[in-house]
mmCIF file of the N, C-alpha and C atoms, coordinates in Angstrom:
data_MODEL
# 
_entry.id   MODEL 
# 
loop_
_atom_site.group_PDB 
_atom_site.id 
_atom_site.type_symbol 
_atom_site.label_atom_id 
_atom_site.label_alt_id 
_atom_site.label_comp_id 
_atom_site.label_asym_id 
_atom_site.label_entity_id 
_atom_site.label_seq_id 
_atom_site.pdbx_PDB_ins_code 
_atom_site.Cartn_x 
_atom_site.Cartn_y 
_atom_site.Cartn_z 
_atom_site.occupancy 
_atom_site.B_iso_or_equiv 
_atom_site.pdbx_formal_charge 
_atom_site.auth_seq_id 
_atom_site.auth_comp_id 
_atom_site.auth_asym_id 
_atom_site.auth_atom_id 
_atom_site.pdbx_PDB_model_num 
ATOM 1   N N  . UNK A 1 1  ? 167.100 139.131 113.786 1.00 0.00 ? 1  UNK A N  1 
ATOM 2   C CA . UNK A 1 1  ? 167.056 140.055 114.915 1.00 0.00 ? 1  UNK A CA 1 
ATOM 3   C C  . UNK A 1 1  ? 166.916 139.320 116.231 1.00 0.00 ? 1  UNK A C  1 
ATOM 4   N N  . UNK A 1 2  ? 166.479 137.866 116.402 1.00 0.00 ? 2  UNK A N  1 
ATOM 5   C CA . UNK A 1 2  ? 166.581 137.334 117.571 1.00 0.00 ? 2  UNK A CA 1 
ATOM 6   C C  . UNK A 1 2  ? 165.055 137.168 118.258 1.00 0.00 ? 2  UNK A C  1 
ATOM 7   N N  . UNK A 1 3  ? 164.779 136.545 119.327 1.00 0.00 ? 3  UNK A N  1 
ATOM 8   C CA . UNK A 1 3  ? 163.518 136.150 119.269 1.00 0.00 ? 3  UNK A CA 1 
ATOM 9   C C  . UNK A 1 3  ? 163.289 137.363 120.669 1.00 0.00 ? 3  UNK A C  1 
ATOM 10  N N  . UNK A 1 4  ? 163.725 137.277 121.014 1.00 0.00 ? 4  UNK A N  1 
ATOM 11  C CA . UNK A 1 4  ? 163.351 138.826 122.470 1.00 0.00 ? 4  UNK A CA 1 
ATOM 12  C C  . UNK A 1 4  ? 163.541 139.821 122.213 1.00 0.00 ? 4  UNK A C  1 
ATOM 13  N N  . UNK A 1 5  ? 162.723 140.530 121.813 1.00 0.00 ? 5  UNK A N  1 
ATOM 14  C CA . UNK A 1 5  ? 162.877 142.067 121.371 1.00 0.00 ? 5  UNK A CA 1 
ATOM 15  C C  . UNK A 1 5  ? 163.604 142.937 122.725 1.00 0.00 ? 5  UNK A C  1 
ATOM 16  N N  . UNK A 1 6  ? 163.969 143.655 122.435 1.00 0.00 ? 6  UNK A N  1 
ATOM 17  C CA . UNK A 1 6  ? 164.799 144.522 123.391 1.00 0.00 ? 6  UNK A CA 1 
ATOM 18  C C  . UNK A 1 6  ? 166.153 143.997 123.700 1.00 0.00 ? 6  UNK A C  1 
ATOM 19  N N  . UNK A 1 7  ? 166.648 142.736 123.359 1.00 0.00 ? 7  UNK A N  1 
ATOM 20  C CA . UNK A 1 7  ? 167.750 141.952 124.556 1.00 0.00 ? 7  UNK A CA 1 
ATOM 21  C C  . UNK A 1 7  ? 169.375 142.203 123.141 1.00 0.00 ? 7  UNK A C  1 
ATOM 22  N N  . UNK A 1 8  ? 169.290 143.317 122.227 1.00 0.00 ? 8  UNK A N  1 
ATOM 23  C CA . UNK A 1 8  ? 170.064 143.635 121.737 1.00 0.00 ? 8  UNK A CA 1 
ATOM 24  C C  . UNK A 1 8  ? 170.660 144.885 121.619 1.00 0.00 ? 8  UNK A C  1 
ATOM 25  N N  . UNK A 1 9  ? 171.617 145.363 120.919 1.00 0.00 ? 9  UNK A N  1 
ATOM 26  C CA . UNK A 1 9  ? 171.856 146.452 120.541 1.00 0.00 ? 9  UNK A CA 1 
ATOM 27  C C  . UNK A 1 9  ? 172.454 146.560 119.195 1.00 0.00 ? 9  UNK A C  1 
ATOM 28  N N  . UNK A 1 10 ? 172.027 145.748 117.931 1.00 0.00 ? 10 UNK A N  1 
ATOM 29  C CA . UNK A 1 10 ? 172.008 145.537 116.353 1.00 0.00 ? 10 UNK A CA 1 
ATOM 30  C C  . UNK A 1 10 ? 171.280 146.531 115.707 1.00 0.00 ? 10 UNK A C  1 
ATOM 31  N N  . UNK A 1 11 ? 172.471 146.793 114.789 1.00 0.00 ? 11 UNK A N  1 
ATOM 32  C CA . UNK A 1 11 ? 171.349 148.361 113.870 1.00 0.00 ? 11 UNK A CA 1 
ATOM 33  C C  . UNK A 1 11 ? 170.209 147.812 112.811 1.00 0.00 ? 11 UNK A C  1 
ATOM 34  N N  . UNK A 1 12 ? 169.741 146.764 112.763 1.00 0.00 ? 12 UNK A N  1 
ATOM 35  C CA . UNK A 1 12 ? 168.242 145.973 112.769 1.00 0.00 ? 12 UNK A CA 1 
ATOM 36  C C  . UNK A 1 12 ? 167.489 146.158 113.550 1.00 0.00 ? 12 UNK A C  1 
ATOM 37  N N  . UNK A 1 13 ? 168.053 146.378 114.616 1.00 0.00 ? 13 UNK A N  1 
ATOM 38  C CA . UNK A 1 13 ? 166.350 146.486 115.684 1.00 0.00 ? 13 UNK A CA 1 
ATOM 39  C C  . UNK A 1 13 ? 165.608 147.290 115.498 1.00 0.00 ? 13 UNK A C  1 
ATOM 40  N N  . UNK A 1 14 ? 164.289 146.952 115.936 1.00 0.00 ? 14 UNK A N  1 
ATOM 41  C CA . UNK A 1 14 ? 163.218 148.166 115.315 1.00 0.00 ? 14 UNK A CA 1 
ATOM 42  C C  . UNK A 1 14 ? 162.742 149.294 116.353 1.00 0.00 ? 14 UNK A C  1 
ATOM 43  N N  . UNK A 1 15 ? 163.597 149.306 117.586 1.00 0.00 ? 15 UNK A N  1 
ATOM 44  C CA . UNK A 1 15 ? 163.132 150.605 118.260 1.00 0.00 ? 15 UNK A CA 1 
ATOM 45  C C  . UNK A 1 15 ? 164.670 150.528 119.605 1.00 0.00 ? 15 UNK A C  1 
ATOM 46  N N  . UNK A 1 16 ? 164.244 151.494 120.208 1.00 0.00 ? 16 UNK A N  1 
ATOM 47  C CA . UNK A 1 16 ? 165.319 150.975 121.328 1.00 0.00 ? 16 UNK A CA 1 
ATOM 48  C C  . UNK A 1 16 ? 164.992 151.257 122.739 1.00 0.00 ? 16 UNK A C  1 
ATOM 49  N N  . UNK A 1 17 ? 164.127 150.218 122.687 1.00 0.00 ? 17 UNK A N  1 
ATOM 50  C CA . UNK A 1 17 ? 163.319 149.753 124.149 1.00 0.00 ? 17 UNK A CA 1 
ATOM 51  C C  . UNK A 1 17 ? 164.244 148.411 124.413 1.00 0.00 ? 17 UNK A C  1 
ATOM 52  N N  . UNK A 1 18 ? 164.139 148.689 126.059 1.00 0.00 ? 18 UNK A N  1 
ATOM 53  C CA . UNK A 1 18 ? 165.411 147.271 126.741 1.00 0.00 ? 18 UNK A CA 1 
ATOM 54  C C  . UNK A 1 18 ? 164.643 146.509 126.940 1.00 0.00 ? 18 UNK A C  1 
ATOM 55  N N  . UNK A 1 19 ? 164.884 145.471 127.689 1.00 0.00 ? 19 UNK A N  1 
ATOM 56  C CA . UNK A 1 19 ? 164.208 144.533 128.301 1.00 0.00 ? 19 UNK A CA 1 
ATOM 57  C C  . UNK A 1 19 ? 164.832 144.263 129.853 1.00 0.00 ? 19 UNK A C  1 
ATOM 58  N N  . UNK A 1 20 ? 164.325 143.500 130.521 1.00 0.00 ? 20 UNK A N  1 
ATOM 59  C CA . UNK A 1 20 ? 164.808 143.446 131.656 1.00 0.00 ? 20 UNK A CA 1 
ATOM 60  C C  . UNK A 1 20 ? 164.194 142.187 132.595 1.00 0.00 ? 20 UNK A C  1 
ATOM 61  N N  . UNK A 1 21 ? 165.064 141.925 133.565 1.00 0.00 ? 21 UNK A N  1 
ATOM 62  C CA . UNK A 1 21 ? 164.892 140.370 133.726 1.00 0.00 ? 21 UNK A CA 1 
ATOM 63  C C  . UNK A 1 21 ? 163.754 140.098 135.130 1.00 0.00 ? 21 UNK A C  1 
ATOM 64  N N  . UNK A 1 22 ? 163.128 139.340 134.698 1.00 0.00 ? 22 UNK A N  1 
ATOM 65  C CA . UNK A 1 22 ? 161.950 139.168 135.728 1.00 0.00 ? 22 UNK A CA 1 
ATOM 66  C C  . UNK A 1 22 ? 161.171 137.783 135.911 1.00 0.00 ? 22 UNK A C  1 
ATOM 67  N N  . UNK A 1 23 ? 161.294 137.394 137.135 1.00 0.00 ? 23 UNK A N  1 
ATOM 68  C CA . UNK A 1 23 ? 160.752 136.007 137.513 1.00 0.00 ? 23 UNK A CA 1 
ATOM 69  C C  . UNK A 1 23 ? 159.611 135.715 138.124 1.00 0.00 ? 23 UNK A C  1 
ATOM 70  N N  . UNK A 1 24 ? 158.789 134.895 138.258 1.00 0.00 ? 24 UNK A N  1 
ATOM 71  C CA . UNK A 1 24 ? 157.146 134.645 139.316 1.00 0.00 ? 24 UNK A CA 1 
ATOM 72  C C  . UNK A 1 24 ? 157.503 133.982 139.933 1.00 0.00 ? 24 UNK A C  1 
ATOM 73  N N  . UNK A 1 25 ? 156.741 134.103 140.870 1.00 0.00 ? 25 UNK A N  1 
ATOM 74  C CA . UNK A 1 25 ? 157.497 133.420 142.625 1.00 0.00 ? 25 UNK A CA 1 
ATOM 75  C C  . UNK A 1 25 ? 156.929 132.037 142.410 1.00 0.00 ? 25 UNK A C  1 
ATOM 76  N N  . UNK A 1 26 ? 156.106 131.678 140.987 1.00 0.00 ? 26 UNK A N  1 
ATOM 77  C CA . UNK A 1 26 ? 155.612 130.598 140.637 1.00 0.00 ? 26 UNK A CA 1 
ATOM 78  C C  . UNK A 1 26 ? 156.577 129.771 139.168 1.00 0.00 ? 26 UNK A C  1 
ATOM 79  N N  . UNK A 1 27 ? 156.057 128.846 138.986 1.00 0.00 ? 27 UNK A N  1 
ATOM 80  C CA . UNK A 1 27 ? 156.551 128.305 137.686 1.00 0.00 ? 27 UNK A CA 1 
ATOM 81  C C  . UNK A 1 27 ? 155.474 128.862 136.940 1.00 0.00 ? 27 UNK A C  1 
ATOM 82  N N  . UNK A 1 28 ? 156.001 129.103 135.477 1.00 0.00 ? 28 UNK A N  1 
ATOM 83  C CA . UNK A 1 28 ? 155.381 129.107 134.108 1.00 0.00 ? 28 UNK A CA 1 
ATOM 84  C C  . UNK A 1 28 ? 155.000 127.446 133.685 1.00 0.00 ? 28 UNK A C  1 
ATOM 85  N N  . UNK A 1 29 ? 153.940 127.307 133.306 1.00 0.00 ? 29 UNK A N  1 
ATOM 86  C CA . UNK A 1 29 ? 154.094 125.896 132.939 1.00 0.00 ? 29 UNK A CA 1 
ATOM 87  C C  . UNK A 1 29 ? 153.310 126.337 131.349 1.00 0.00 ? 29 UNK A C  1 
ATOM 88  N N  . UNK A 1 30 ? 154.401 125.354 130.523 1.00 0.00 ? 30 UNK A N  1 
ATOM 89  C CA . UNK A 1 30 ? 154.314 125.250 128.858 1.00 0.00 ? 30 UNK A CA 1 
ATOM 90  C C  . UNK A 1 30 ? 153.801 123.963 128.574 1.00 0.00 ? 30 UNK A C  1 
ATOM 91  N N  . UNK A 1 31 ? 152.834 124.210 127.426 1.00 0.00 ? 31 UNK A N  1 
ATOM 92  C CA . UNK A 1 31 ? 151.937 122.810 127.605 1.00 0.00 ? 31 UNK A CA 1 
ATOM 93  C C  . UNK A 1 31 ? 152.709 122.656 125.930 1.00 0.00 ? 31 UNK A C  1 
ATOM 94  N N  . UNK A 1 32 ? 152.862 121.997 125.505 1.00 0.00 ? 32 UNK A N  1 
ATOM 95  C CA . UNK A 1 32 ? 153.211 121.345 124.580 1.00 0.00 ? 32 UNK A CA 1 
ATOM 96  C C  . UNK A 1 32 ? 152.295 120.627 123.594 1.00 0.00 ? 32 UNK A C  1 
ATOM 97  N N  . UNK A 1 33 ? 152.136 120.405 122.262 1.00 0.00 ? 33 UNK A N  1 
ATOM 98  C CA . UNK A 1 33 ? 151.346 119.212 121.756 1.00 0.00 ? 33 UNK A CA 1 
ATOM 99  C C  . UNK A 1 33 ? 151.931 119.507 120.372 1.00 0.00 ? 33 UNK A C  1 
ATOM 100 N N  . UNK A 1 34 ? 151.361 118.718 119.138 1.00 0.00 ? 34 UNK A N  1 
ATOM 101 C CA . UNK A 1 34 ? 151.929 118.614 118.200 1.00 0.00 ? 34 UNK A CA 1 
ATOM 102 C C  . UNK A 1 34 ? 151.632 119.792 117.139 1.00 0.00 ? 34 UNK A C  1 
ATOM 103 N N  . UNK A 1 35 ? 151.022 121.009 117.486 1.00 0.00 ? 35 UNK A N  1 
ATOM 104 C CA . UNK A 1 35 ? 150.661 121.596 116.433 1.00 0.00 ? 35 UNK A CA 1 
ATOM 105 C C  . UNK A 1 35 ? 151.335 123.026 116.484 1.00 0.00 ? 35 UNK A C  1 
ATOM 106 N N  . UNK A 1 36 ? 152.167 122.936 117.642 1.00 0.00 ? 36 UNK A N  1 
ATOM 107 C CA . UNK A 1 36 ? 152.773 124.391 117.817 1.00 0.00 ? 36 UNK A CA 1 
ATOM 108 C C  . UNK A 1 36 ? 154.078 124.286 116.958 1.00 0.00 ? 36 UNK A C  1 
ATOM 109 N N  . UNK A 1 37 ? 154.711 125.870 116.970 1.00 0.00 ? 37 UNK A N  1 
ATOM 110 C CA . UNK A 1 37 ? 155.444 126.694 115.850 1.00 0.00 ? 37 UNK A CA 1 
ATOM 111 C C  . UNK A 1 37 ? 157.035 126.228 116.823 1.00 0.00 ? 37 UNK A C  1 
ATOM 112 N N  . UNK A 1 38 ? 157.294 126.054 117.601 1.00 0.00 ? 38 UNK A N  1 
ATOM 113 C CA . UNK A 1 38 ? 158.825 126.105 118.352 1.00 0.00 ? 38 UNK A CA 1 
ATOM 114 C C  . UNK A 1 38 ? 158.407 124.721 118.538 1.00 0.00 ? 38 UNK A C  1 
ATOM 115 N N  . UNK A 1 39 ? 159.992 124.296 118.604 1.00 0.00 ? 39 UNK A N  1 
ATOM 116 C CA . UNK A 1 39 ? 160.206 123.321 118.591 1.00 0.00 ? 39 UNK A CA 1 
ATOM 117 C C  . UNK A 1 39 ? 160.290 122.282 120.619 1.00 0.00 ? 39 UNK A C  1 
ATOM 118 N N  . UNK A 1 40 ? 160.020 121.837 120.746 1.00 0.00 ? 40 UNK A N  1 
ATOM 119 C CA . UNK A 1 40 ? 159.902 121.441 121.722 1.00 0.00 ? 40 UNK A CA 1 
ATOM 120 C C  . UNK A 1 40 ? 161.459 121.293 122.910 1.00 0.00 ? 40 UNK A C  1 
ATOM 121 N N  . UNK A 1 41 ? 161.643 121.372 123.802 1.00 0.00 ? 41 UNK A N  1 
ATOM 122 C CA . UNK A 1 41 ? 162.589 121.092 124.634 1.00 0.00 ? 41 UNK A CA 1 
ATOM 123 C C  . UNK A 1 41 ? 162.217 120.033 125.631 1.00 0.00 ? 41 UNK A C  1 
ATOM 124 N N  . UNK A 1 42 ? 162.876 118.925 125.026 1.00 0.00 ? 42 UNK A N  1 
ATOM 125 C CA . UNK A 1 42 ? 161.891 117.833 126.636 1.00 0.00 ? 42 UNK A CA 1 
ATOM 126 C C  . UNK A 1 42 ? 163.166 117.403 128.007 1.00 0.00 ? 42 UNK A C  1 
ATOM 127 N N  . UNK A 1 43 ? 164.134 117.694 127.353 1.00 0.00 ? 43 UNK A N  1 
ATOM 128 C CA . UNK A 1 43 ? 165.698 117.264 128.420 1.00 0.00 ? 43 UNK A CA 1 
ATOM 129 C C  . UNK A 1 43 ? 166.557 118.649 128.231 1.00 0.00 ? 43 UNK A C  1 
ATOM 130 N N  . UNK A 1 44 ? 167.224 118.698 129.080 1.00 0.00 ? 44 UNK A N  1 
ATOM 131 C CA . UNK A 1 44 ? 168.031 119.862 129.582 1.00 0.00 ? 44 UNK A CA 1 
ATOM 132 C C  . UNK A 1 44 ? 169.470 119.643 128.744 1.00 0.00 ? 44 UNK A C  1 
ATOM 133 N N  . UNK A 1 45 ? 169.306 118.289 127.700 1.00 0.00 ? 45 UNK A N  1 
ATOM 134 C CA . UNK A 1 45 ? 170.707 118.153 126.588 1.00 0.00 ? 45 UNK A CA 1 
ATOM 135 C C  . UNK A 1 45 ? 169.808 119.109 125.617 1.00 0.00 ? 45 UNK A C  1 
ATOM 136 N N  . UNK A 1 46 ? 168.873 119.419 125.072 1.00 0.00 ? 46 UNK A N  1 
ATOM 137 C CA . UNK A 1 46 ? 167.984 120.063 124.252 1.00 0.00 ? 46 UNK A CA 1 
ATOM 138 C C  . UNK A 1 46 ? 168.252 121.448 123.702 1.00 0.00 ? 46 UNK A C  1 
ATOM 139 N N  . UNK A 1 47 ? 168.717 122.025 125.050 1.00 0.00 ? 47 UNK A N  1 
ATOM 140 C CA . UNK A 1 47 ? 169.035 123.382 125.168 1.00 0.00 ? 47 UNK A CA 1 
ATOM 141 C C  . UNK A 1 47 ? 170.808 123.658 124.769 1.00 0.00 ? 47 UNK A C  1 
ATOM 142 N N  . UNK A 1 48 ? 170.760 124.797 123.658 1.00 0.00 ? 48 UNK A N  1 
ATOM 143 C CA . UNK A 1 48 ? 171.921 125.189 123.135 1.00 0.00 ? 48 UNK A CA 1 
ATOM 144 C C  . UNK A 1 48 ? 172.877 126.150 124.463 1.00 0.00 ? 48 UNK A C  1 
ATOM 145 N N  . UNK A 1 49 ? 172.076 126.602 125.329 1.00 0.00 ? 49 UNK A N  1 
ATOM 146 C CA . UNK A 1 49 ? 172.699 127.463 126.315 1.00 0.00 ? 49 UNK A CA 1 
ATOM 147 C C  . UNK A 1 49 ? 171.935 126.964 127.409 1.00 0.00 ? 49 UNK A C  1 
ATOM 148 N N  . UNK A 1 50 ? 172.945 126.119 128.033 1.00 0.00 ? 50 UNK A N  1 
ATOM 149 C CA . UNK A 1 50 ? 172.244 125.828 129.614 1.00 0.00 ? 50 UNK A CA 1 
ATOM 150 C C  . UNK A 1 50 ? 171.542 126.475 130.489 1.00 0.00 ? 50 UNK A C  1 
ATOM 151 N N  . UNK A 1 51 ? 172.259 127.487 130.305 1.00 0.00 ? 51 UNK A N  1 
ATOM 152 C CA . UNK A 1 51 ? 171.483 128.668 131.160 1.00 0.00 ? 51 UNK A CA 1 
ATOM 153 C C  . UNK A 1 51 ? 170.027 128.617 131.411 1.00 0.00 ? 51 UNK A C  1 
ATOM 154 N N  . UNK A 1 52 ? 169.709 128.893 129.987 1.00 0.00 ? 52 UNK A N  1 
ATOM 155 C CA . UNK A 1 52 ? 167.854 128.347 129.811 1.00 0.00 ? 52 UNK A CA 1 
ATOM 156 C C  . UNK A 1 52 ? 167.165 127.356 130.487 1.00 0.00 ? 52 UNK A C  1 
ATOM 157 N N  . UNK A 1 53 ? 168.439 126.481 130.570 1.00 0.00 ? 53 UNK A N  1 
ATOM 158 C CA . UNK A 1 53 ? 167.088 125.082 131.565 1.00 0.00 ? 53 UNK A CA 1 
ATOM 159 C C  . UNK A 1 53 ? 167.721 124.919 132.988 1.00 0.00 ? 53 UNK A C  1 
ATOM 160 N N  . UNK A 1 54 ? 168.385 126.098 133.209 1.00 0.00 ? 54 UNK A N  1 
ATOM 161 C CA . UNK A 1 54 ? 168.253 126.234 134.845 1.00 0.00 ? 54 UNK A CA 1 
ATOM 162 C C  . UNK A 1 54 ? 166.748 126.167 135.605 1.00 0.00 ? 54 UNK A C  1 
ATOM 163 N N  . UNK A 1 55 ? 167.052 124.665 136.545 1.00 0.00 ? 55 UNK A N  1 
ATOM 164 C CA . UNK A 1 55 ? 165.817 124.492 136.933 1.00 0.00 ? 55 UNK A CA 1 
ATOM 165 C C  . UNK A 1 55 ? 165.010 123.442 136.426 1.00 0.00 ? 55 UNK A C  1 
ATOM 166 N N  . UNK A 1 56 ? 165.503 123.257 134.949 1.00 0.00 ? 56 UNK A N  1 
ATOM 167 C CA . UNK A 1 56 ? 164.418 122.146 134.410 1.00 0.00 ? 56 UNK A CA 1 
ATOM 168 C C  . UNK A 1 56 ? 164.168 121.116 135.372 1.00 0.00 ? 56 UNK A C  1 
ATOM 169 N N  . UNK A 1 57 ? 163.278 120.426 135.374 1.00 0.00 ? 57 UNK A N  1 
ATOM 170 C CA . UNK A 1 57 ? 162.810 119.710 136.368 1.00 0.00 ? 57 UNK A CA 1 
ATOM 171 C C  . UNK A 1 57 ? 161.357 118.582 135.505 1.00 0.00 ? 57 UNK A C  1 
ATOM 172 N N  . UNK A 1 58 ? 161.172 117.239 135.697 1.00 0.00 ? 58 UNK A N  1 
ATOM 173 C CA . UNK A 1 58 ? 159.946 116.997 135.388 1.00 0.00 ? 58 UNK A CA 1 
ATOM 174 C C  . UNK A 1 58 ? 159.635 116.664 136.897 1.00 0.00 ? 58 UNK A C  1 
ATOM 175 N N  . UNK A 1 59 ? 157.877 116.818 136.605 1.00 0.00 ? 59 UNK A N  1 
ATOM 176 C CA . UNK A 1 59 ? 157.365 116.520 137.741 1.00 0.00 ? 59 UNK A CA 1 
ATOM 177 C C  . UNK A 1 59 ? 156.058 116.165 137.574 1.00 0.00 ? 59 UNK A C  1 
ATOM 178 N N  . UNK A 1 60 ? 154.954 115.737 138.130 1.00 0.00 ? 60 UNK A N  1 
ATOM 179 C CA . UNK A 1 60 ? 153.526 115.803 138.270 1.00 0.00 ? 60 UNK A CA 1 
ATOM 180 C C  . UNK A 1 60 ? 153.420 116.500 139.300 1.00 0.00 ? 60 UNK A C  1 
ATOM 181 N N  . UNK A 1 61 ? 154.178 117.379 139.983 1.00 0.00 ? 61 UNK A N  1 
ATOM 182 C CA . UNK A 1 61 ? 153.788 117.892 140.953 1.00 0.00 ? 61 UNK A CA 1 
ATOM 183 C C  . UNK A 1 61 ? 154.099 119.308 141.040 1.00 0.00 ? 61 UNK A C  1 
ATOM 184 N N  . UNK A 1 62 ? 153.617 120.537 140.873 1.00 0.00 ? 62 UNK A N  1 
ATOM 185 C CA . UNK A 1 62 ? 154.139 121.709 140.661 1.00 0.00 ? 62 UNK A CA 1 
ATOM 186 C C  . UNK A 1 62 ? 153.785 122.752 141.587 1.00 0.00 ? 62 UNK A C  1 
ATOM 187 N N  . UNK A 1 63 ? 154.621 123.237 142.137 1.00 0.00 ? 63 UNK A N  1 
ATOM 188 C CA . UNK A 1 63 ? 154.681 124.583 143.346 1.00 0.00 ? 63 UNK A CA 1 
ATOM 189 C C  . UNK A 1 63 ? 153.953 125.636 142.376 1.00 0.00 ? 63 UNK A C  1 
ATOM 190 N N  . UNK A 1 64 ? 152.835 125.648 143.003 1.00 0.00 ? 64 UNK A N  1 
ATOM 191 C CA . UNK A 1 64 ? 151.921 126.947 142.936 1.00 0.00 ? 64 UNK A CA 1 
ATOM 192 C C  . UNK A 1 64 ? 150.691 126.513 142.263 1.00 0.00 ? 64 UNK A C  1 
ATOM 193 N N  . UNK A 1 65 ? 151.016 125.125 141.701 1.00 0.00 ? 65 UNK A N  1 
ATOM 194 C CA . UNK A 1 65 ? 149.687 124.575 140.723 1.00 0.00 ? 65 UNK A CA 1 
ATOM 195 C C  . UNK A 1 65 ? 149.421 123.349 141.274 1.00 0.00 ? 65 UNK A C  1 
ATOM 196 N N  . UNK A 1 66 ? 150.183 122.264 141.958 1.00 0.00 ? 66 UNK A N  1 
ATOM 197 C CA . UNK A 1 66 ? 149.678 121.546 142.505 1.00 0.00 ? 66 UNK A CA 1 
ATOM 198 C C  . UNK A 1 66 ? 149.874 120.093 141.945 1.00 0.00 ? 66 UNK A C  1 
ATOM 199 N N  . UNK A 1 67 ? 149.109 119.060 141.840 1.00 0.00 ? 67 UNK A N  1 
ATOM 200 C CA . UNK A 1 67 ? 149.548 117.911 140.931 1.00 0.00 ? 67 UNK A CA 1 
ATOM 201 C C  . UNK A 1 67 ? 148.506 118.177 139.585 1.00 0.00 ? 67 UNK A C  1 
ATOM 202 N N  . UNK A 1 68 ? 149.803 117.557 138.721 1.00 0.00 ? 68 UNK A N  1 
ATOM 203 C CA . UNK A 1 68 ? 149.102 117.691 137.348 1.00 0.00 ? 68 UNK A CA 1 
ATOM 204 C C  . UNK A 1 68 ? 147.999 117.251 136.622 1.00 0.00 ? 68 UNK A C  1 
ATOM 205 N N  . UNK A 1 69 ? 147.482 116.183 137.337 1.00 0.00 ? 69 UNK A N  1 
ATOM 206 C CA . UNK A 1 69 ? 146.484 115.609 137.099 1.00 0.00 ? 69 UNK A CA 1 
ATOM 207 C C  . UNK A 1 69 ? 145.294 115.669 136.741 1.00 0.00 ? 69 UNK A C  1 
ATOM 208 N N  . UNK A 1 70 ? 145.252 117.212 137.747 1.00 0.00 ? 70 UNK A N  1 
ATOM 209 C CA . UNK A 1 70 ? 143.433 117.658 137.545 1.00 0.00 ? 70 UNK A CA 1 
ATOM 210 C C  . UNK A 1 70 ? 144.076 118.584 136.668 1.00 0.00 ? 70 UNK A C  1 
ATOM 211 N N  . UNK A 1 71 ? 144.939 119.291 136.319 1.00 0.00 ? 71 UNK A N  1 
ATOM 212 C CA . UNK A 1 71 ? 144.684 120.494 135.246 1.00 0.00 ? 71 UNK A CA 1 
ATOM 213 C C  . UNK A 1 71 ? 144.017 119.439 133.829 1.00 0.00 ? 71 UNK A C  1 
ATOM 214 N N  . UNK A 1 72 ? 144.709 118.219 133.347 1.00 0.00 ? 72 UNK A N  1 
ATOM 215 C CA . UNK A 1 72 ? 144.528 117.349 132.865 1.00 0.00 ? 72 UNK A CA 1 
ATOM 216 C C  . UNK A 1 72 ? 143.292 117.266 132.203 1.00 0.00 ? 72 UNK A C  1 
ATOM 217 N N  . UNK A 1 73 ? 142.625 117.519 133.750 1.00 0.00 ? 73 UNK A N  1 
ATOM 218 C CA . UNK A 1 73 ? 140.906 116.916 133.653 1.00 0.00 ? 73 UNK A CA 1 
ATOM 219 C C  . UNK A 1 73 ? 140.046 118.526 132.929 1.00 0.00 ? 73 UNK A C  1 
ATOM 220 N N  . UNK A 1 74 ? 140.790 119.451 132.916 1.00 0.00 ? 74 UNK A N  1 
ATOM 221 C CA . UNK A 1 74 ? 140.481 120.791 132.660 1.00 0.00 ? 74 UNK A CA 1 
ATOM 222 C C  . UNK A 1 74 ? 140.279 121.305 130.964 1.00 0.00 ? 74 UNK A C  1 
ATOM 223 N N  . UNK A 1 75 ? 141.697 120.330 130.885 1.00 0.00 ? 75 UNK A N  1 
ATOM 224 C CA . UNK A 1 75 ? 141.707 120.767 129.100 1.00 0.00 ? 75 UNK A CA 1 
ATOM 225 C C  . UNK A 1 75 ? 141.185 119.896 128.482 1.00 0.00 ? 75 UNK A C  1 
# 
């Protein structure tokens, strides 16, 4: 059935609620480590549909969070 509920119209789906597209005037930031269930994306060759890593970017420095450093000191 696909991993976003709503973003089909397959007679599998289990209700028929949409979805709809929505952004934060911030970045999402995904922390990564070795014990999670999805598989990691670290380069923008990673991604099967480019689309998705519109934007990818590395940085230590992130608009709205600042440098990465002290979150660092957090976890």
């Amino acid at each position: 059935m696909g991993f976003e509920p709503g973003t089909h119209g397959r007679a599998e789906r289990v209700d028929d609620l949409k979805s709809e597209r929505w952004e934060s005037e911030y970045p999402n930031v995904d922390i990564k480590h070795k014990g999670v269930l999805t598989q990691g994306k670290w380069k923008v060759e990673d991604y099967r549909n480019k689309k998705f890593a519109e934007g990818f970017k590395e940085t230590n420095n992130i608009p709205g969070w600042g440098s990465f450093k002290h979150l660092w000191k957090k976890i």
